[in-house]
ZAZA-715282 format. One line per 4 residues: their letters; for each residue x, y, z of C-alpha. Coordinates in steps of 0.25 Angstrom, whole numbers, padded with zeros to 4 digits, m for minus. Layout:
<nodes>
A> X:Y:Z | ...
</nodes>
This chain:
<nodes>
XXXX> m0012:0009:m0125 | m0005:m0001:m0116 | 0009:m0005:m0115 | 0012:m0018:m0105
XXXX> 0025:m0016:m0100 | 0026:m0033:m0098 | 0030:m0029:m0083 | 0024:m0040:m0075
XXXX> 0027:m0038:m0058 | 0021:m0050:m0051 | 0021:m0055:m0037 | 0031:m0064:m0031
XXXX> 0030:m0073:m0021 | 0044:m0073:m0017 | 0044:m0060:m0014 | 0039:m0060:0003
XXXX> 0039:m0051:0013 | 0040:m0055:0030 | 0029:m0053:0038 | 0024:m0053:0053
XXXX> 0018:m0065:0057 | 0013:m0064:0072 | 0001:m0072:0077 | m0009:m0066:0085
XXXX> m0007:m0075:0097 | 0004:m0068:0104 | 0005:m0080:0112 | 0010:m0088:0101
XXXX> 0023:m0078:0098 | 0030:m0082:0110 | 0027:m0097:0108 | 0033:m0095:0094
XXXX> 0046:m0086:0102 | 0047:m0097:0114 | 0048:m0108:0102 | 0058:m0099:0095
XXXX> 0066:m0098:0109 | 0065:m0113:0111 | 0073:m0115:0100 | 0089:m0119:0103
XXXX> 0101:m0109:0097 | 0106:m0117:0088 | 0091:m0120:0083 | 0087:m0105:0082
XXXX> 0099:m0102:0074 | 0097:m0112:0062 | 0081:m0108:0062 | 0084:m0093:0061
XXXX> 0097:m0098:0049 | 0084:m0107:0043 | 0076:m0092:0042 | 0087:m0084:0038
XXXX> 0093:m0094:0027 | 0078:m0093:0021 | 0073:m0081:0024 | 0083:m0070:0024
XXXX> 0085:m0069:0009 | 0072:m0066:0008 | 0070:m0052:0017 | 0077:m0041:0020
XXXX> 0085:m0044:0034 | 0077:m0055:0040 | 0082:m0054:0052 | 0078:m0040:0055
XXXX> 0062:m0046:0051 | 0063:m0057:0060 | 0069:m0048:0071 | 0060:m0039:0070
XXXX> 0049:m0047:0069 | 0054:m0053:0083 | 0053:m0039:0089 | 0038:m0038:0084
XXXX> 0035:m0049:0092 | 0043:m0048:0104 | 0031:m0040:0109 | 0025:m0054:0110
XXXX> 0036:m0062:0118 | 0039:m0060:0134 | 0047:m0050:0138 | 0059:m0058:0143
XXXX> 0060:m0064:0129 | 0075:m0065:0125 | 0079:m0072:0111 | 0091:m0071:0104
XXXX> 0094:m0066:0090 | 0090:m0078:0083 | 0079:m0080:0091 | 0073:m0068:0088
XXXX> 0072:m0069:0074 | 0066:m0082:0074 | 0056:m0078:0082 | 0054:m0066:0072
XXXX> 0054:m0076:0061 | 0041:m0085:0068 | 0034:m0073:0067 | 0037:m0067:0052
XXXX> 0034:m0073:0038 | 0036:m0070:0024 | 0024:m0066:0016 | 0024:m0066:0000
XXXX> 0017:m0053:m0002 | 0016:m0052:m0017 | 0015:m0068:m0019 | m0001:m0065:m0025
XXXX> 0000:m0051:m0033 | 0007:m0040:m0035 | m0003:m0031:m0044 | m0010:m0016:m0041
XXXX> 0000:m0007:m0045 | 0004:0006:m0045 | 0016:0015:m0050 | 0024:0027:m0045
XXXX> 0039:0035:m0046 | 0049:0029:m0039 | 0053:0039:m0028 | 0068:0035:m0032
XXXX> 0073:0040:m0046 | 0088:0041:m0044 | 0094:0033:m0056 | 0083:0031:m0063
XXXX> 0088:0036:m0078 | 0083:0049:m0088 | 0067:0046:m0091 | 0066:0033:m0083
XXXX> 0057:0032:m0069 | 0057:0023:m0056 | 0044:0018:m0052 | 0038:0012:m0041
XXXX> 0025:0002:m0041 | 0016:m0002:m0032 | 0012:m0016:m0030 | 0001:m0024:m0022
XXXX> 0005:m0036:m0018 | m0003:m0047:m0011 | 0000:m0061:m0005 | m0005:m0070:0002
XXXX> m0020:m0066:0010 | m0021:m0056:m0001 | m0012:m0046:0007 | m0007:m0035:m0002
XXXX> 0004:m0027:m0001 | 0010:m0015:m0007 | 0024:m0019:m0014 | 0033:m0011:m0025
XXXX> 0042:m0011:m0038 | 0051:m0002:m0044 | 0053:0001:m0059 | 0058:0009:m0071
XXXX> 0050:0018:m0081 | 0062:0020:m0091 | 0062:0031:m0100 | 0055:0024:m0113
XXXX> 0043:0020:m0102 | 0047:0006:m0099 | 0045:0001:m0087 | 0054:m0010:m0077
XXXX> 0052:m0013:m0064 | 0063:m0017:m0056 | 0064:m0033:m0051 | 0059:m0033:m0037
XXXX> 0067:m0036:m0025 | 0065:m0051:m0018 | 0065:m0043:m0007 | 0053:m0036:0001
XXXX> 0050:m0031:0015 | 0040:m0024:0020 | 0039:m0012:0026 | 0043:m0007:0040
XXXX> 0032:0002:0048 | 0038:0016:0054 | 0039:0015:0067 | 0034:0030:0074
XXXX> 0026:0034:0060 | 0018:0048:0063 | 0005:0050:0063 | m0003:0064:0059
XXXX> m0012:0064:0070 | m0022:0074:0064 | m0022:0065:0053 | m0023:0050:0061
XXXX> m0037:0059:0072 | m0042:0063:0056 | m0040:0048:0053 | m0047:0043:0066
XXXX> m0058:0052:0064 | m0061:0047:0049 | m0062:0034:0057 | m0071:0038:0066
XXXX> m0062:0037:0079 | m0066:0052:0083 | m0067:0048:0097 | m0064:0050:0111
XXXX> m0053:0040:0111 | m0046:0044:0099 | m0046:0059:0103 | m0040:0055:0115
XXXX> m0029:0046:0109 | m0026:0056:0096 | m0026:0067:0108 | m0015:0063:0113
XXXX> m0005:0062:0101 | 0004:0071:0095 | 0003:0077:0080 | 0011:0065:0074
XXXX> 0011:0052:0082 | 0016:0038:0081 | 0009:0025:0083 | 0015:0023:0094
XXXX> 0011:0036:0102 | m0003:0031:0095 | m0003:0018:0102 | 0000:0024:0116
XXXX> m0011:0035:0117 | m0019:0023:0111 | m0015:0014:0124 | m0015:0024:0134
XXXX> m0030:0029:0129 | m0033:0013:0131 | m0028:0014:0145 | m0033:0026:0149
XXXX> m0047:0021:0144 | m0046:0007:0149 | m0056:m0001:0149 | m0057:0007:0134
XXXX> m0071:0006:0128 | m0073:m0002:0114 | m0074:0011:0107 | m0062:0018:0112
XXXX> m0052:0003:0109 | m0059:0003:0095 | m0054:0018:0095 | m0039:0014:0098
XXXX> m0040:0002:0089 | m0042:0011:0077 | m0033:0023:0080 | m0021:0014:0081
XXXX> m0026:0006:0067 | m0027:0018:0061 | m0015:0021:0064 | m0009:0009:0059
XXXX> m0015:0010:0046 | m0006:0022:0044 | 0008:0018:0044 | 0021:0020:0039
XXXX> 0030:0010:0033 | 0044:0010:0028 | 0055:0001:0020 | 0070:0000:0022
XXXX> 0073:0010:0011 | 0084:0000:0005 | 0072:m0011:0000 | 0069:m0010:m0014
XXXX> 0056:m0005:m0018 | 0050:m0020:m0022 | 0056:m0024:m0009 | 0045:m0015:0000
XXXX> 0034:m0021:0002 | 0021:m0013:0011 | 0014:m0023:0019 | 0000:m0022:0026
XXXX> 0005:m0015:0040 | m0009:m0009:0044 | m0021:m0014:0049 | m0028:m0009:0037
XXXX> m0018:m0015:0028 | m0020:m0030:0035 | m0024:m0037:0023 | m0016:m0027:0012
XXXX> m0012:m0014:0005 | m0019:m0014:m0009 | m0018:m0006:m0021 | m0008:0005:m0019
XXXX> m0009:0016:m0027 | 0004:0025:m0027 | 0005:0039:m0031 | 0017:0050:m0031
XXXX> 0009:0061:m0025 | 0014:0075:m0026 | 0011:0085:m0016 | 0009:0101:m0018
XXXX> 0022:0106:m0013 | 0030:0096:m0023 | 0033:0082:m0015 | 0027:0069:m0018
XXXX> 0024:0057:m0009 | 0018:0042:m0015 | 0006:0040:m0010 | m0002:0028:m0012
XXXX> m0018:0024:m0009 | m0020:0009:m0005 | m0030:0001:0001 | m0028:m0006:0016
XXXX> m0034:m0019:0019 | m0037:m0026:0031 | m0044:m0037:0025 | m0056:m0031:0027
XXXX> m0057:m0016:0025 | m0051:m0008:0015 | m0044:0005:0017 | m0038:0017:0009
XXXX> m0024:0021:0013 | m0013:0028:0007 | 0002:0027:0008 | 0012:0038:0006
XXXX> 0029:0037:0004 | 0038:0045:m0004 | 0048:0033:m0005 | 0042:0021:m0005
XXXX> 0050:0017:0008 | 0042:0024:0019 | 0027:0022:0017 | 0015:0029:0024
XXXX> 0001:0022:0026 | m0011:0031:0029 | m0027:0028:0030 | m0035:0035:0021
XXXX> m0047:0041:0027 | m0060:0050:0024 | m0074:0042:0017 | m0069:0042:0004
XXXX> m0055:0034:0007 | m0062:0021:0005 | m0062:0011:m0002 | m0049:0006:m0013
XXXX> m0041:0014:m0024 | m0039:0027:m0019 | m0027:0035:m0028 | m0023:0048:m0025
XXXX> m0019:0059:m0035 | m0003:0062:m0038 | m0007:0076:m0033 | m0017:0086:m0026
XXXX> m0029:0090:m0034 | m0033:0105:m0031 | m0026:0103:m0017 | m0031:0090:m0015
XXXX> m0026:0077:m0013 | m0036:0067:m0023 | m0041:0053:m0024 | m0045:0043:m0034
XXXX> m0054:0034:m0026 | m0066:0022:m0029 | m0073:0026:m0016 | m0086:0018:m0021
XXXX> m0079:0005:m0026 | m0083:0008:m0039 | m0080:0023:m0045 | m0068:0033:m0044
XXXX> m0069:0044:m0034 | m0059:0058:m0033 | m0055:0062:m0019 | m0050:0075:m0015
XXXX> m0043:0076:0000 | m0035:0086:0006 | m0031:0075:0017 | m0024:0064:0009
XXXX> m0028:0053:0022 | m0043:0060:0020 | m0052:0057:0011 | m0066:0063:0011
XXXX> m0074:0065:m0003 | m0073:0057:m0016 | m0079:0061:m0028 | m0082:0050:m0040
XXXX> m0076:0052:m0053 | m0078:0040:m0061 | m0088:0027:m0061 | m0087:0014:m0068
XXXX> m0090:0018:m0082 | m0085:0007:m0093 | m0089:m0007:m0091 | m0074:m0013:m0090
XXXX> m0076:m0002:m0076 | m0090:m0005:m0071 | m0088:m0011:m0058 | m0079:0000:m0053
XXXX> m0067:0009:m0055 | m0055:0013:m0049 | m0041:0021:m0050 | m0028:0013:m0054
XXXX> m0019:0024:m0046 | m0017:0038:m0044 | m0022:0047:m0056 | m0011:0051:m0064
XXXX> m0009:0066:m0070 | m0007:0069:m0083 | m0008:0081:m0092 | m0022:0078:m0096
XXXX> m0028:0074:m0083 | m0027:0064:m0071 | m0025:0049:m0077 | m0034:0038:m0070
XXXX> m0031:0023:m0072 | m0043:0017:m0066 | m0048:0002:m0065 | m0061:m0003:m0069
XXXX> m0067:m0014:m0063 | m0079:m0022:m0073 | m0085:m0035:m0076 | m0078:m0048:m0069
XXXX> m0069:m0039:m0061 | m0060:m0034:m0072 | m0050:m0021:m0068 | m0046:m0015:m0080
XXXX> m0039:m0001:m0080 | m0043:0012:m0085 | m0039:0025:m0086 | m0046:0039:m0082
XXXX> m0043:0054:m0085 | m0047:0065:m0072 | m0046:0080:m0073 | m0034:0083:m0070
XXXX> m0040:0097:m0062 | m0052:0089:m0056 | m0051:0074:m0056 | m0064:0071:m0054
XXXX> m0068:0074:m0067 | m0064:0061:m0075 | m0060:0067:m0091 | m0060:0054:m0096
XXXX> m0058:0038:m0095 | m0056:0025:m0104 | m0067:0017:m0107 | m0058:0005:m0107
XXXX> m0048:m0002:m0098 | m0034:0003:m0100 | m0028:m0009:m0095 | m0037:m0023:m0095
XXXX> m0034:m0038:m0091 | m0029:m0046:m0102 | m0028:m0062:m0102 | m0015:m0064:m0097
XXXX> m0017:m0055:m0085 | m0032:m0057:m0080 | m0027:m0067:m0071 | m0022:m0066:m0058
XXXX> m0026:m0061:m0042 | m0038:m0054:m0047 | m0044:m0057:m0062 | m0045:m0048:m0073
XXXX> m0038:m0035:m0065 | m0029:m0024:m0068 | m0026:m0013:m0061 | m0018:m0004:m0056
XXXX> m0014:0005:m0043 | m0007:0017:m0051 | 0001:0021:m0063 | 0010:0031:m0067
XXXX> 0014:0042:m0079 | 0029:0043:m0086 | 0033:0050:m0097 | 0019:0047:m0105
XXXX> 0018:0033:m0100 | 0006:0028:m0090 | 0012:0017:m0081 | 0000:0009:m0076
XXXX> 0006:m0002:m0068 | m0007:m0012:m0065 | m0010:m0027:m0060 | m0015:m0038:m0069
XXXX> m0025:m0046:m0061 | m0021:m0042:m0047 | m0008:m0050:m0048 | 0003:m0043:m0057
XXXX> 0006:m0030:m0061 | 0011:m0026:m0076 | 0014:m0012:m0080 | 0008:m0004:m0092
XXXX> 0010:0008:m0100 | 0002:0017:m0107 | 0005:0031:m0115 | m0001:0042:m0106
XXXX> m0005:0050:m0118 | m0011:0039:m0125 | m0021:0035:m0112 | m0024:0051:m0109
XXXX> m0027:0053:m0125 | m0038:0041:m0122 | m0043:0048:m0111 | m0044:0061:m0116
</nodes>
């Protein structure tokens, strides 16, 4: 029932991003400025010609990195300091480096539409896929290609750009503050301090305006007790942890990579699972569940864009968002939005929410059934509808670790009642892909139906990602 489509996306290590590097003992970035302004004219000049002559062909406008990365840290140096031009930008280069952010994987897809379908031919589609990928630390980011369904269902995906940047926060982002108090509340912040802070703030509010009702509650309450700083603390990380990024909308689509900026995100964004979502009145928006890592403590979040330039980053909150491998449905279900979700570690649970940031009950579906799923189970992506029902691929976990994928049917009225499922894998390891980041592993984060064609993108063994087909009516005739 499966066709390999030979298509083979694999990390490269050539392929680098630049990142801040700033050390923590502020002390140290003036030594490392004055040892930059020691240097002679003529000295500077053929350092910063060293650093463009290897450098610049590797990034987009290296000199707008380094002299922005000088601005970031001219909150560091005295307020006399004067540098010239080149000065500048060597000082911004001490304090930068590039990082190789797919050299370890490139697996855990998932697949969508391309927003953009002018010049595609009659019967053929763009498409967009999702990528984790992780370097060095195990740091993942979110990374993307672009590709071709033609009209006899082939598939190609386009040669990736030897470019990449990452993307640039908004500056003056609005927040809902009904939302952000309901937020604070879920965390347990319904305090006295925080009343007073969020009293103070308008309907929509920026993080700035944030920070300075903060400060001023600080002062005004100085000394501030424990309890109260703890307060603060968490009301400005929550509202880091919602963000809005954006890319110079003339980078190709491999070239955009979404880096960790949140104190959640620290240690990586995992497992992305997009899905086109279409509303009630007629207009759609991607959004996509992921799990935010801080190297410690794992926590659902959701992202939204409708163009894959300008991208959204909310929390997800209420006691059932927890643990990994949340997918929300393509739709509203009787007027709700809905979940798949493995609140326990180990079965499949339905959600139901009016709030798509608020998550309150979740129903299990589906437990470990088959041996090749007996230590747990979970969704590969957002269910996908057909004529017959909602289309599930899940993963099982069993014996030694193995991920294999399967494939579920839901009523299509009342997802919770599960019609029917495989009793074997649909996918499986074979010999010459069990090897890799992770043993013994396949997986994936979504897929997609054309024409009668499922598209299940999906990793071998946690370091590559290959693409395979299956006839839709071939795989709902084995599930009905």
């Amino acid at each position: 029932m499966i066709k390999n489509t030979g298509i083979a996306i694999t990390p490269d290590s050539e392929r680098v991003i630049i990142r801040p590097y700033v050390p923590t003992d502020q002390a140290r970035v003036s030594r490392i400025a004055s040892r930059v302004m020691a240097l002679e004219g003529p000295t500077a000049e053929k350092e910063l010609k060293k650093i463009r002559r290897d450098f610049a062909a590797r990034h987009h406008n290296l000199d707008n990195i380094l002299k922005h990365q000088f601005e970031a840290v001219r909150a560091y140096l005295p307020s006399d300091f004067l540098a010239s031009k080149t000065r500048k930008l060597l000082i911004g280069a001490c304090f930068v480096g590039e990082r190789s952010y797919e050299s370890t994987a490139l697996f855990n897809p998932s697949i969508v539409a391309h927003p953009d379908q002018s010049g595609v031919s009659r019967g053929s589609l763009r498409i967009i896929i999702s990528l984790r990928a992780t370097s060095e630390g195990h740091i993942s980011t979110l990374v993307f290609r672009s590709g071709l369904v033609d009209q006899h269902g082939s598939i190609s995906i386009d040669k990736a750009s030897s470019l990449a940047s990452i993307a640039e926060p908004k500056l003056n982002a609005l927040y809902d503050k009904i939302c952000f108090i309901g937020k604070l509340y879920e965390m347990g912040l319904e305090n006295d301090c925080s009343k007073y802070i969020t009293a103070l703030l308008s309907d929509e509010f920026t993080m700035e305006q944030l920070q300075d009702k903060v400060n001023a509650y600080t002062i005004e309450h100085h000394p501030i007790v424990q309890t109260d700083k703890l307060t603060c603390e968490k009301i400005l990380w929550l509202a880091r942890c919602n963000y809005e990024v954006y890319f110079d909308p003339r980078f190709t689509l491999s070239e955009r990579v979404l880096f960790p900026l949140s104190p959640s995100e620290q240690n990586g964004m995992e497992d992305a699972r997009f899905v086109f979502f279409k509303d009630d009145d007629g207009s759609g928006k991607y959004y996509a569940t992921y799990t935010a890592y801080d190297g410690k403590v794992i926590l659902p979040q959701i992202m939204e864009t409708k163009d894959f330039s300008h991208f959204k980053m909310i929390t997800l909150n209420g006691n059932a968002a927890v643990n990994k491998g949340m997918a929300l449905f393509p739709r509203k279900i009787n007027g709700h939005y809905a979940m798949i979700s493995r609140n326990d570690n180990e079965r499949l649970f339905l959600m139901y929410s009016d709030n798509i940031h608020f998550w309150y009950e979740a129903v299990p579906i589906m437990e470990p059934l088959y041996p090749w799923e007996f230590v747990q189970i979970g969704n590969c992506g957002s269910p996908i509808e057909t004529e017959r029902g909602w289309l599930l691929l899940t993963h099982g976990v069993g014996p030694l670790r193995q991920y294999s994928i399967g494939a579920a049917l839901l009523d299509r009225d009342d997802p919770s009642r599960v019609l029917s499922r495989l009793s074997e894998p649909l996918i499986h390891w074979k010999d010459d892909s069990r090897c890799g980041y992770v043993p013994n592993v396949v997986y994936s984060c979504g897929s997609m139906v054309y024409g009668d064609t499922l598209i299940i993108p999906y990793a071998l063994s946690d370091k590559q990602t290959t693409i395979a087909l299956v006839s839709l009516r071939e795989i709902l005739d084995k599930l009905s």
